[in-house]
N, CA, C and O atoms as a Tripos MOL2 file, in Angstrom:
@<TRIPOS>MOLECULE
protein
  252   251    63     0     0
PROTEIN
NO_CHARGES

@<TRIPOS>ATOM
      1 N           0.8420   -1.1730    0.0000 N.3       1 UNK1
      2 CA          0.0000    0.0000    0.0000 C.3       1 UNK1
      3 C           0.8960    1.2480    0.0000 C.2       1 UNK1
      4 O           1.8890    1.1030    0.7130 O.2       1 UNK1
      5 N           0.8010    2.4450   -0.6200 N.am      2 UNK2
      6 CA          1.4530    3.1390   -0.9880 C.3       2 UNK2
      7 C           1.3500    4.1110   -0.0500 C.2       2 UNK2
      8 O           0.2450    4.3420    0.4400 O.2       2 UNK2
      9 N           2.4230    4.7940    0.3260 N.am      3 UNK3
     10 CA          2.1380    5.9190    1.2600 C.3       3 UNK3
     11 C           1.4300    7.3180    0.9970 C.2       3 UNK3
     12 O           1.9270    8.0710    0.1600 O.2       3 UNK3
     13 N           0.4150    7.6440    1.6110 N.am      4 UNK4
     14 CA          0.2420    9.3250    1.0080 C.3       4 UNK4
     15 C           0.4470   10.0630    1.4880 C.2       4 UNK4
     16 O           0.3560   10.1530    2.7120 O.2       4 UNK4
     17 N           0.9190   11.1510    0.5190 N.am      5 UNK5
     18 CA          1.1780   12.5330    1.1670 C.3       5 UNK5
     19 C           1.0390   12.9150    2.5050 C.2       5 UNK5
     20 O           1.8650   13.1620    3.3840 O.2       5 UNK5
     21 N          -0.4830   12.9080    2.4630 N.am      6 UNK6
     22 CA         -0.7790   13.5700    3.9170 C.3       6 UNK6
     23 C          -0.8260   12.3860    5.4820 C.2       6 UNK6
     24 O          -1.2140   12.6200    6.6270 O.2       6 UNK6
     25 N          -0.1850   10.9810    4.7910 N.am      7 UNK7
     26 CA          0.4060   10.4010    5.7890 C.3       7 UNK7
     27 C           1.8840   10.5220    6.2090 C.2       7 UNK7
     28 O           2.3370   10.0280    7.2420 O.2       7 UNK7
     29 N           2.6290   11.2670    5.2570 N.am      8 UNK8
     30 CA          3.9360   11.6180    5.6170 C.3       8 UNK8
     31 C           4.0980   12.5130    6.8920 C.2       8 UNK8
     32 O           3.0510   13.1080    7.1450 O.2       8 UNK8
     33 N           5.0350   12.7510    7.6940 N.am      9 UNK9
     34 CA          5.5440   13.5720    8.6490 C.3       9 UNK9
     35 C           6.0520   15.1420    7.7460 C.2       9 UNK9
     36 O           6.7190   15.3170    6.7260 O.2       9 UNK9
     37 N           5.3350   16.1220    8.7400 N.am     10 UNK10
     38 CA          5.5910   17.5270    7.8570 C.3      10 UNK10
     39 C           6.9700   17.6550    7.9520 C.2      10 UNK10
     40 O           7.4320   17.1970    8.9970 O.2      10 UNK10
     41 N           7.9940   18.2790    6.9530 N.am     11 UNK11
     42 CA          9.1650   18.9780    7.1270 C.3      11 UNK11
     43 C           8.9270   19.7570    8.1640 C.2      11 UNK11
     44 O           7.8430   20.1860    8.5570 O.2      11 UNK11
     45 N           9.7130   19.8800    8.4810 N.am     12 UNK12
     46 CA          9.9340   20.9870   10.0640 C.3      12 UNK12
     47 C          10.2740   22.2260    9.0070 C.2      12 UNK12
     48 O          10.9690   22.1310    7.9950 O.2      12 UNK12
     49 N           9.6180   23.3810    9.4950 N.am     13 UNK13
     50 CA          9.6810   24.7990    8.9440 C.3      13 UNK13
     51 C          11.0960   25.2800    9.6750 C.2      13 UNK13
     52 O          11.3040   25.6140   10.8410 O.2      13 UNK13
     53 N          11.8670   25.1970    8.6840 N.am     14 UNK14
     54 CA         13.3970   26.3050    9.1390 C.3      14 UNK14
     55 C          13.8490   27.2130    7.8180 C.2      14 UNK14
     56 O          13.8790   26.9610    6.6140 O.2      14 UNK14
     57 N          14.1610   28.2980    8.5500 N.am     15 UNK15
     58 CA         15.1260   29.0930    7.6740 C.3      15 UNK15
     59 C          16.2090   29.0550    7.9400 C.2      15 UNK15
     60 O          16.8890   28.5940    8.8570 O.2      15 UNK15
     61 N          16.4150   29.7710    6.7500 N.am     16 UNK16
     62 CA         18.2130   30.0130    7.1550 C.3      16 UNK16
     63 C          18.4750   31.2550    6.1500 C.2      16 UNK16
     64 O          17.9530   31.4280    5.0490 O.2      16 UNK16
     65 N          19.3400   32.0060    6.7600 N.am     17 UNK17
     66 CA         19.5690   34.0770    6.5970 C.3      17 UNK17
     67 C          19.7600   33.6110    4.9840 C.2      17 UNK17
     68 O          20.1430   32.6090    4.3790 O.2      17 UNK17
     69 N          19.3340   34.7460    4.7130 N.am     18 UNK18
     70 CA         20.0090   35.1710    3.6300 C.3      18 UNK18
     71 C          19.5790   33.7070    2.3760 C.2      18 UNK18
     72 O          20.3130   33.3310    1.4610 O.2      18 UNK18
     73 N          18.2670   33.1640    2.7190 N.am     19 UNK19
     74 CA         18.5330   32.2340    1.7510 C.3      19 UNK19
     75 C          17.0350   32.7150    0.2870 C.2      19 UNK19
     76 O          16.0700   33.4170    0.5890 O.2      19 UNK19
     77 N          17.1940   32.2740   -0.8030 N.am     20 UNK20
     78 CA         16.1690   32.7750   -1.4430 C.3      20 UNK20
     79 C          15.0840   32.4790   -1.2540 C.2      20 UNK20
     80 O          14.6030   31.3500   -1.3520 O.2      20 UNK20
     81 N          14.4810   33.6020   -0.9140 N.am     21 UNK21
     82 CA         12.3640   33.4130   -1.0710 C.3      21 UNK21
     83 C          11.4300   33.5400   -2.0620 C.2      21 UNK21
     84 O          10.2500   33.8040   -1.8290 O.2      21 UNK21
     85 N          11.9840   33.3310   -3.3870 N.am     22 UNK22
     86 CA         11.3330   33.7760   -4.4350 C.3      22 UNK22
     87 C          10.4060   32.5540   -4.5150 C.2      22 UNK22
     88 O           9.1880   32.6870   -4.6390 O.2      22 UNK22
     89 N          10.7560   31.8700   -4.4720 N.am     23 UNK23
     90 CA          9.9670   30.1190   -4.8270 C.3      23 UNK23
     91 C           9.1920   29.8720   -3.1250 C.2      23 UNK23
     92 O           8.7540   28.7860   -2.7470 O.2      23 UNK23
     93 N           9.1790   30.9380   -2.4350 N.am     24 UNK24
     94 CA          8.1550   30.7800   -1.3920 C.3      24 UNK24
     95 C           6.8880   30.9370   -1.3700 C.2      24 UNK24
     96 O           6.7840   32.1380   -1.6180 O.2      24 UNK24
     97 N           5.3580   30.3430   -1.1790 N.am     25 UNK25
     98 CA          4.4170   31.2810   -1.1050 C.3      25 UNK25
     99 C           3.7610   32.5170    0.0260 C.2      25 UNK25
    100 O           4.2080   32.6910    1.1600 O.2      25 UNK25
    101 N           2.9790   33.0480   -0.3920 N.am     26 UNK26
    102 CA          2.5250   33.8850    0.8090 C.3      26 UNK26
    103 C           2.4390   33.2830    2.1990 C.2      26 UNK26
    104 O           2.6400   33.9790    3.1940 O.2      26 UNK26
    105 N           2.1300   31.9490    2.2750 N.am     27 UNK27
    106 CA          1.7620   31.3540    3.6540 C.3      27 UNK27
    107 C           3.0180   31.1490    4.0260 C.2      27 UNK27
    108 O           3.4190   31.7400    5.0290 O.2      27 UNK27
    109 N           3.8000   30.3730    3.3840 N.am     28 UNK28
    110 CA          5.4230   29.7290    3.4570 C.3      28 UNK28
    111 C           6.1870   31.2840    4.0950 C.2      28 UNK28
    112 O           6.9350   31.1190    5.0590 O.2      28 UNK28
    113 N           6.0110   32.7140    3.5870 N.am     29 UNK29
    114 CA          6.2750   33.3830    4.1130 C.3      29 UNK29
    115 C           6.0930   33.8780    5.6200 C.2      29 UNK29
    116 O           6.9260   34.4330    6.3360 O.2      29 UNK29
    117 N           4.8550   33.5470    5.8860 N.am     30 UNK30
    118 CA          4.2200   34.3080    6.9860 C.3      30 UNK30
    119 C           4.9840   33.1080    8.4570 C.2      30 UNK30
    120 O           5.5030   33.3120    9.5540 O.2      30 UNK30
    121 N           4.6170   31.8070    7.5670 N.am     31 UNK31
    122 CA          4.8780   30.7880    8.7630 C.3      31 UNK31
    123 C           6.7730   31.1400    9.2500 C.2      31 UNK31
    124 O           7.1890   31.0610   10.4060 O.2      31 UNK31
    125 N           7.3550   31.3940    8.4210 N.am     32 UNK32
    126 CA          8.9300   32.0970    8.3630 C.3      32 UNK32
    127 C           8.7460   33.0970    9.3060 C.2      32 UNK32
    128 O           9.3720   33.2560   10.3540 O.2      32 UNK32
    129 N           7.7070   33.8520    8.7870 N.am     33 UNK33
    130 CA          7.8070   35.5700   10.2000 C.3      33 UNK33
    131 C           7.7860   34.6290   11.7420 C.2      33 UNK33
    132 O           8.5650   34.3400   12.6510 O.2      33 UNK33
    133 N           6.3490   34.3900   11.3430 N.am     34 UNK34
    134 CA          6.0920   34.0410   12.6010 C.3      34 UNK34
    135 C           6.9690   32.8480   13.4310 C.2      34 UNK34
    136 O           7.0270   32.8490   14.6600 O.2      34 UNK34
    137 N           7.5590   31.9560   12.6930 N.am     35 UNK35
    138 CA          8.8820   31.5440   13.1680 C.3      35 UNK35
    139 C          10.1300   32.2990   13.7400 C.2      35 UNK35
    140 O          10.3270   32.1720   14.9480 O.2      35 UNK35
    141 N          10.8390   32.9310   13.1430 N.am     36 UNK36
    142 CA         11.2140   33.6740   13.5450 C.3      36 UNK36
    143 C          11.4680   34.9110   14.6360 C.2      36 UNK36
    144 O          12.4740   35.3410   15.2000 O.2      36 UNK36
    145 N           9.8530   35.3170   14.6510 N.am     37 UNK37
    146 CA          9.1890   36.2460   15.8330 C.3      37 UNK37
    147 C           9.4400   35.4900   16.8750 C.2      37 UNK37
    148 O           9.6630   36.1250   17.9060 O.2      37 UNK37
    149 N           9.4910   34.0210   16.9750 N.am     38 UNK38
    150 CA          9.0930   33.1800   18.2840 C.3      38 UNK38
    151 C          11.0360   33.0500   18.7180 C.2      38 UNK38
    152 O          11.2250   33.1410   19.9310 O.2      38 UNK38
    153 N          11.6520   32.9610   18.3160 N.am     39 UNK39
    154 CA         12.8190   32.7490   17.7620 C.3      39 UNK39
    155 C          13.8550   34.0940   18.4730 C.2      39 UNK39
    156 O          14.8590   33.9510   19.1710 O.2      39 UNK39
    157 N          13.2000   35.3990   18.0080 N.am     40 UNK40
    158 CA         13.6430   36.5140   18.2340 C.3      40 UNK40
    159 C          13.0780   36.8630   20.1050 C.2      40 UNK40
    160 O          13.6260   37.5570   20.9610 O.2      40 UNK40
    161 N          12.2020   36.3000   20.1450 N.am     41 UNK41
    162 CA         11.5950   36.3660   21.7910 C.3      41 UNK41
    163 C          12.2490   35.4040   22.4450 C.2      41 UNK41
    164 O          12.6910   35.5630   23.5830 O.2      41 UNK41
    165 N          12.3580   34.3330   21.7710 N.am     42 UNK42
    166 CA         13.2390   33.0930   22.6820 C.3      42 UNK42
    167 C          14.9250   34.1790   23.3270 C.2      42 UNK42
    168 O          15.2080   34.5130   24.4770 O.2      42 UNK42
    169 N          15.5600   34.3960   22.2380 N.am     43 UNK43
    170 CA         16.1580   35.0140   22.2820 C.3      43 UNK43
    171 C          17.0050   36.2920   23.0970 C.2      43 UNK43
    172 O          18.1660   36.3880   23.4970 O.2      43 UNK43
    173 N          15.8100   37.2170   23.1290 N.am     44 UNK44
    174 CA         15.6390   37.8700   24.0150 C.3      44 UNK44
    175 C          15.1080   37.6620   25.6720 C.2      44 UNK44
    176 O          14.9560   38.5870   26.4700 O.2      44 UNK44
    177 N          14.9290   36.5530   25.8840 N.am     45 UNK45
    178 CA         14.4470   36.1830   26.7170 C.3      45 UNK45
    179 C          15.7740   35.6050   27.4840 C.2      45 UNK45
    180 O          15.9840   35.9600   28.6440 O.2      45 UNK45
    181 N          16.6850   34.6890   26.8000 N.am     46 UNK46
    182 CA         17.6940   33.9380   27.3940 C.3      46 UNK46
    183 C          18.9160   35.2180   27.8640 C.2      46 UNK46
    184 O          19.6850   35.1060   28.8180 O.2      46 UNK46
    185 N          18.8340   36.5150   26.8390 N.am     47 UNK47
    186 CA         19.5610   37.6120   27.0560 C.3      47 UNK47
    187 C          19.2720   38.3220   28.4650 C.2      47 UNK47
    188 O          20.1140   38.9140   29.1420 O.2      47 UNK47
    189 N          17.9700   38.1540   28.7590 N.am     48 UNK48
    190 CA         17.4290   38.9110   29.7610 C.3      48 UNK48
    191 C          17.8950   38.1420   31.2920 C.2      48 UNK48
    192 O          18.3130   38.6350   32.3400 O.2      48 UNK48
    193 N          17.6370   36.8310   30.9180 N.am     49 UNK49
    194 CA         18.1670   36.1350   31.9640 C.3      49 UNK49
    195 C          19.9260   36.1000   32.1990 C.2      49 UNK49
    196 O          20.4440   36.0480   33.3150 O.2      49 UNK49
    197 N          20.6260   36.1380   31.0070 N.am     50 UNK50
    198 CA         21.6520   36.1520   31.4940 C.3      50 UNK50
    199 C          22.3020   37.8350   31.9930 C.2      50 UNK50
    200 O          23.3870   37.6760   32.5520 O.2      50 UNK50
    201 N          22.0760   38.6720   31.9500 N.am     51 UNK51
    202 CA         22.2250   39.7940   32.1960 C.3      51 UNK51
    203 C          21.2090   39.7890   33.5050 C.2      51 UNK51
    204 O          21.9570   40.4440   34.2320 O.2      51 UNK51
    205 N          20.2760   39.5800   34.1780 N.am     52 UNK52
    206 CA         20.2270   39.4180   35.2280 C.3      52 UNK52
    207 C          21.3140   38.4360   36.4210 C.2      52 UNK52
    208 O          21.5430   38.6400   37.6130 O.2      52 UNK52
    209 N          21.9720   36.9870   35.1800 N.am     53 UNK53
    210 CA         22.4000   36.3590   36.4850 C.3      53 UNK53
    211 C          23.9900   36.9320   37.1380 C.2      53 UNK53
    212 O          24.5290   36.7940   38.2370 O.2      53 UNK53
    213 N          24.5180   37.8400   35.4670 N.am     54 UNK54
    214 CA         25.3560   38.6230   35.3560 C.3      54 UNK54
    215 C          25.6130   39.7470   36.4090 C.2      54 UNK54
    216 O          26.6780   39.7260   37.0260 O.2      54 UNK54
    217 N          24.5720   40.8550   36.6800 N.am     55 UNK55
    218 CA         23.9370   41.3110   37.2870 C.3      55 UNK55
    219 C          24.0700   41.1860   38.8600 C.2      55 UNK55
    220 O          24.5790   41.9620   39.6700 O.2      55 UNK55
    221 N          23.5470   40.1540   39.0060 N.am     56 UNK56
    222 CA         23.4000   39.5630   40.9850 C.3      56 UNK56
    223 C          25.4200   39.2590   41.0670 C.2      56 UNK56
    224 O          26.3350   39.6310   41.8010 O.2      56 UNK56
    225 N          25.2750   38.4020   39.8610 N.am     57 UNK57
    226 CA         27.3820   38.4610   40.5490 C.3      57 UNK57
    227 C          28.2950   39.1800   40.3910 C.2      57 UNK57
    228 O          29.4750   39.0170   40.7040 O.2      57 UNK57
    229 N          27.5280   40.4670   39.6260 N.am     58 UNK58
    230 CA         28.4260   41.9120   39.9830 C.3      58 UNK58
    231 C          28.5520   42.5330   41.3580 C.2      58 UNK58
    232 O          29.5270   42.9800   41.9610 O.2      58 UNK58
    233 N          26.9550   42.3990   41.7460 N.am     59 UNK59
    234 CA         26.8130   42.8330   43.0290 C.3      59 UNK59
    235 C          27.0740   42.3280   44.1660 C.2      59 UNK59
    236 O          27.4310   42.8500   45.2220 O.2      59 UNK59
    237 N          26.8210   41.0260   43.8080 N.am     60 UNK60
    238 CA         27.7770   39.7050   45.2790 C.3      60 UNK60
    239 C          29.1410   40.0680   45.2680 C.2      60 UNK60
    240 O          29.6370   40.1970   46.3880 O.2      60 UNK60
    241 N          29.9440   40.2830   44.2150 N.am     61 UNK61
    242 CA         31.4410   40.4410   44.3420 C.3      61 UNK61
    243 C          32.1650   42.1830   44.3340 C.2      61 UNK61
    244 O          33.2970   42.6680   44.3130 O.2      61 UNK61
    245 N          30.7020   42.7060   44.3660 N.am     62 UNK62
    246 CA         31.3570   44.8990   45.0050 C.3      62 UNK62
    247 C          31.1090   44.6250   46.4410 C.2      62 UNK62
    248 O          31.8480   45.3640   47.0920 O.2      62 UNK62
    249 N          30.3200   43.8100   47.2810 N.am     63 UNK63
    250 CA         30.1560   44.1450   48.6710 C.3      63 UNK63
    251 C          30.9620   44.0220   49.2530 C.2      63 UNK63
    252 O          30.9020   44.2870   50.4540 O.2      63 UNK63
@<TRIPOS>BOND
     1     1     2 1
     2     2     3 1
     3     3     4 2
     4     3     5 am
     5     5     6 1
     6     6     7 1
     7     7     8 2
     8     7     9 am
     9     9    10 1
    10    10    11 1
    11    11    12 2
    12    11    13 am
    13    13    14 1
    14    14    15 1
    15    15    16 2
    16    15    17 am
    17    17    18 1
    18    18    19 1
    19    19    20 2
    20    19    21 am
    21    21    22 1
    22    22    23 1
    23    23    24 2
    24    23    25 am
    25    25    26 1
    26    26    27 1
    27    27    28 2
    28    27    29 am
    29    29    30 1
    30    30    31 1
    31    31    32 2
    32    31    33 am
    33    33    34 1
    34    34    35 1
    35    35    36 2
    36    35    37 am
    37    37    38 1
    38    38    39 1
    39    39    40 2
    40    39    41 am
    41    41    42 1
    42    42    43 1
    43    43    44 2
    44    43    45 am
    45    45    46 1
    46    46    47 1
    47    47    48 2
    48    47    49 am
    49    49    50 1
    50    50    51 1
    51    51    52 2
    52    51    53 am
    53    53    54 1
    54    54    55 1
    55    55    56 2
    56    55    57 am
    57    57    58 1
    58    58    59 1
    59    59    60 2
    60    59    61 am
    61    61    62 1
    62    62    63 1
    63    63    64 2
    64    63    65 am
    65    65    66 1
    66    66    67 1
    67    67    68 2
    68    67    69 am
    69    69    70 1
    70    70    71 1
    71    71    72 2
    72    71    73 am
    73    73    74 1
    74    74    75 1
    75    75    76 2
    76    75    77 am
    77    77    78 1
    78    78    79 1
    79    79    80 2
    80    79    81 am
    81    81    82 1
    82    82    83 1
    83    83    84 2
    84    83    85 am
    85    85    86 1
    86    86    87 1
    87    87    88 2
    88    87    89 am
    89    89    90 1
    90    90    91 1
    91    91    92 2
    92    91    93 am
    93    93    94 1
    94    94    95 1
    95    95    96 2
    96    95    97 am
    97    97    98 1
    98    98    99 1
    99    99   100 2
   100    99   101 am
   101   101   102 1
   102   102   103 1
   103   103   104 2
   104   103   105 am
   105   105   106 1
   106   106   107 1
   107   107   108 2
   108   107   109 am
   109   109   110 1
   110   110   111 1
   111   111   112 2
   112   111   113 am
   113   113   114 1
   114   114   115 1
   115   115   116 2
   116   115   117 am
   117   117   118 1
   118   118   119 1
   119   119   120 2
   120   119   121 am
   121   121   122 1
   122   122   123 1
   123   123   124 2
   124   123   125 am
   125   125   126 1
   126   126   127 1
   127   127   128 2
   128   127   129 am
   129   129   130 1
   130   130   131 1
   131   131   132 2
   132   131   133 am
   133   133   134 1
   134   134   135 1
   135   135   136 2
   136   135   137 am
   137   137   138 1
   138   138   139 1
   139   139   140 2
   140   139   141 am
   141   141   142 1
   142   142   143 1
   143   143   144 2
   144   143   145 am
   145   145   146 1
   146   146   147 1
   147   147   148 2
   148   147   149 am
   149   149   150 1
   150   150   151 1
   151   151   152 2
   152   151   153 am
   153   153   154 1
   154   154   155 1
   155   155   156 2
   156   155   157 am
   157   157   158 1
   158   158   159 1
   159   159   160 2
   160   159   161 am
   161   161   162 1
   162   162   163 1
   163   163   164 2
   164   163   165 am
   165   165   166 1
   166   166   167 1
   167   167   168 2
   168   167   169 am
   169   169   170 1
   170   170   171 1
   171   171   172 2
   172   171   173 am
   173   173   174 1
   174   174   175 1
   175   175   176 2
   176   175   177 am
   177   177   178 1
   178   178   179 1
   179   179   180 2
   180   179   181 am
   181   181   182 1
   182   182   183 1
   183   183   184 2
   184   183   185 am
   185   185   186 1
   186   186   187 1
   187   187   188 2
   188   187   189 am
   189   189   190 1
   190   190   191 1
   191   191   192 2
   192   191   193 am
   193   193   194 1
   194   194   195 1
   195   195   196 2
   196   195   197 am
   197   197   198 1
   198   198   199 1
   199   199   200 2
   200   199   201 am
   201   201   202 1
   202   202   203 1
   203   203   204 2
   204   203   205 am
   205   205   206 1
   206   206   207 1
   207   207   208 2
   208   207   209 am
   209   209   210 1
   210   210   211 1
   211   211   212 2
   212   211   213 am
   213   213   214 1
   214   214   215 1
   215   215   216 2
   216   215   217 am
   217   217   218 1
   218   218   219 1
   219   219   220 2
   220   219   221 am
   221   221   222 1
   222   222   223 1
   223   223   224 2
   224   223   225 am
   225   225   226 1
   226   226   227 1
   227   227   228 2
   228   227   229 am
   229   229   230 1
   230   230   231 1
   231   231   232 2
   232   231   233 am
   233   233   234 1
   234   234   235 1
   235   235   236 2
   236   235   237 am
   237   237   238 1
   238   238   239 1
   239   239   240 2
   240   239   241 am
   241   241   242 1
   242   242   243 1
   243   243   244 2
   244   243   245 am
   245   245   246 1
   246   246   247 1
   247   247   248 2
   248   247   249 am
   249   249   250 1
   250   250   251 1
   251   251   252 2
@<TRIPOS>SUBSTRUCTURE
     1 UNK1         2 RESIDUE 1 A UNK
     2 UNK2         6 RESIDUE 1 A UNK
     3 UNK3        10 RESIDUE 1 A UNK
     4 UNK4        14 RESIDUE 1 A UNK
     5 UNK5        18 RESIDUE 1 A UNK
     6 UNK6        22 RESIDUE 1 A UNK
     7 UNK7        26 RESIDUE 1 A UNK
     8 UNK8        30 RESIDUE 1 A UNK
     9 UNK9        34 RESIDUE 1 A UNK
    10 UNK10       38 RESIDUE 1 A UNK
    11 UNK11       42 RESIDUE 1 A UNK
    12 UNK12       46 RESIDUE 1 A UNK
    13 UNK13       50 RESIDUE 1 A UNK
    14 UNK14       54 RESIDUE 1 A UNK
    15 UNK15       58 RESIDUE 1 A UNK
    16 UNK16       62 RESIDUE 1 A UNK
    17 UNK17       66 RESIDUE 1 A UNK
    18 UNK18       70 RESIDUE 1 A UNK
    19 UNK19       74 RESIDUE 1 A UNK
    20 UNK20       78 RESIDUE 1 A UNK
    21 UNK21       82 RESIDUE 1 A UNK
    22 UNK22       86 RESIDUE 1 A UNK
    23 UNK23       90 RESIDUE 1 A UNK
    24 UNK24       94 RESIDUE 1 A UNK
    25 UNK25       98 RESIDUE 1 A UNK
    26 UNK26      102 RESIDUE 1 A UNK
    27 UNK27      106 RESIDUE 1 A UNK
    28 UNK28      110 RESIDUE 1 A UNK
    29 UNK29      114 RESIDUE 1 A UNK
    30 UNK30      118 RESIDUE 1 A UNK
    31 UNK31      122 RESIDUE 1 A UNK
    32 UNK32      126 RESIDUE 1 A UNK
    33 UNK33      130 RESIDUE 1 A UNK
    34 UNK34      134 RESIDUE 1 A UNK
    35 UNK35      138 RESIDUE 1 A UNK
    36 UNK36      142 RESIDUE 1 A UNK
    37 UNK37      146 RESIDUE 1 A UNK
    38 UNK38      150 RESIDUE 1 A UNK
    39 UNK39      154 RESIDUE 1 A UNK
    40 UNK40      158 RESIDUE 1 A UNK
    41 UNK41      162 RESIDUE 1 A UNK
    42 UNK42      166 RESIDUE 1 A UNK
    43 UNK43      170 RESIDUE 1 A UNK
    44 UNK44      174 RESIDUE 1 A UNK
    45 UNK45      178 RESIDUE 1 A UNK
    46 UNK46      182 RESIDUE 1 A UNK
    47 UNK47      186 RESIDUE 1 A UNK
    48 UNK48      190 RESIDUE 1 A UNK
    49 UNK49      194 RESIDUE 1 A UNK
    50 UNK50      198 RESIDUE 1 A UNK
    51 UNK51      202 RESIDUE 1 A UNK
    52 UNK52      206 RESIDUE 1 A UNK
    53 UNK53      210 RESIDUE 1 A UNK
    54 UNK54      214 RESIDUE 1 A UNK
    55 UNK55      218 RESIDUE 1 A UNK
    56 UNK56      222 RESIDUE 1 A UNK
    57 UNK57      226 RESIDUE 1 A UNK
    58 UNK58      230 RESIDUE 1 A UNK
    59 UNK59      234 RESIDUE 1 A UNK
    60 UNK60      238 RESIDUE 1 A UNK
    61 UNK61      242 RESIDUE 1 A UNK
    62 UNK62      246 RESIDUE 1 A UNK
    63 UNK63      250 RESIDUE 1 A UNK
């Protein structure tokens, strides 16, 4: 029995910089933003934490 399509496992949505989007569609685009957006918050998020833990052992080691 032959496999179908929509029994396959989806490709996992990744980009990568700088690569061409011409052969993308509108959706293929958006799912990219919004990848990305999640990506750019992850991001900022791990920054925030390390500049806080940064932060506490500036101040443990001036007292």
């Amino acid at each position: 029995m032959p496999i179908e399509d929509d029994d396959r496992p989806r490709k996992k949505v990744t980009h990568e910089i700088g690569q061409d989007l011409s052969l993308l569609s509108v959706e293929e685009l958006t799912e990219r933003v919004a990848l990305l957006k999640t990506e750019i918050a992850r991001l900022e998020e791990a920054a925030t934490k390390k500049r806080a833990s940064r932060d506490a052992a500036n101040s443990f080691f001036k007292s």
